[in-house]
N, C-alpha and C positions, 0 to 999 in steps of 0.2 A: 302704441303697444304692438310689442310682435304676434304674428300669426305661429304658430308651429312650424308651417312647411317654409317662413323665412329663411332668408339666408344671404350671408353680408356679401360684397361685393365681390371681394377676395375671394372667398368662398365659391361664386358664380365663376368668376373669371377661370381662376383653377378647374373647375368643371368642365368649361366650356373649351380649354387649352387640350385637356385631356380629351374630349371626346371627339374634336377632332383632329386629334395625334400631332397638335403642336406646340407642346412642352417640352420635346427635347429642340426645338429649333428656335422657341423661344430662350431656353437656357443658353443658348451657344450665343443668341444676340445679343445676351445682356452681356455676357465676357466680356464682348470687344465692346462695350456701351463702356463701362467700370475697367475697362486697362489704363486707361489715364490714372483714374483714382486710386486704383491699390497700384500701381508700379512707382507713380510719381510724376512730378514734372519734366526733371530730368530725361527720365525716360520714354517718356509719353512723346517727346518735343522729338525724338532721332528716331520713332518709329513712323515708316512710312507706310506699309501696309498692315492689316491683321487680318486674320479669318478663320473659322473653324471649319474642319471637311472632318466628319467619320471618328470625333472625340479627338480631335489632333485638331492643334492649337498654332498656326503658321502664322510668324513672324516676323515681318523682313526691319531688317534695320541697317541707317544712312551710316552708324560706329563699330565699327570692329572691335575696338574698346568695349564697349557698353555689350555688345552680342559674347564676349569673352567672359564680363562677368556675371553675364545673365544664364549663361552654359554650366558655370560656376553653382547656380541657385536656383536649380531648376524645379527639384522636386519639392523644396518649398514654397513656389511660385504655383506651382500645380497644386500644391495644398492651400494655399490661401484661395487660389480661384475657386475650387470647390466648397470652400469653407462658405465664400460669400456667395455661392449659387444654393448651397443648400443641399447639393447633391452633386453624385460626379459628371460632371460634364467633358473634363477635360481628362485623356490618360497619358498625353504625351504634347510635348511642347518642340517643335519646330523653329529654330531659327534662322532666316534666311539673308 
């Protein structure tokens, strides 16, 4: 049986992110955790680096192709990563 002052795991972890001011650095880890899975395999397999600096989203990639169509798709790339973070994490995408 729960106590009143419980409270689930998620709940603590969120708590504990926030109080010591590492839920927006958490946010930015999970991006480049989940770029494989919302971009694809394709994609995931010709990117050689990723990183987030200051809501900028830096992406270097081995295809010129693949960087030409991803220029192409940007601002819905930047709306799905937010989608899946939950919040904005990303306001501009980078690619190198």
């Amino acid at each position: 049986m729960r106590k009143p002052n419980d409270i689930t795991m998620k709940e603590a972890i969120e708590k504990l992110l926030n109080v010591y001011r590492l839920k927006g650095r958490y946010d930015e880890t999970s991006v480049v955790a989940f770029w494989p899975e919302l971009m694809g395999k394709a994609v995931a397999n010709r990117t050689t680096q990723i990183y987030v600096s200051q809501k900028k989203l830096f992406v270097r990639l081995e295809s010129s192709v693949v960087k030409n169509e991803l220029l192409m798709v940007r601002a819905g790339i930047i709306q799905k990563i937010n989608e899946k973070a939950g919040t904005e994490v990303i306001t501009e995408i980078v690619f190198l």
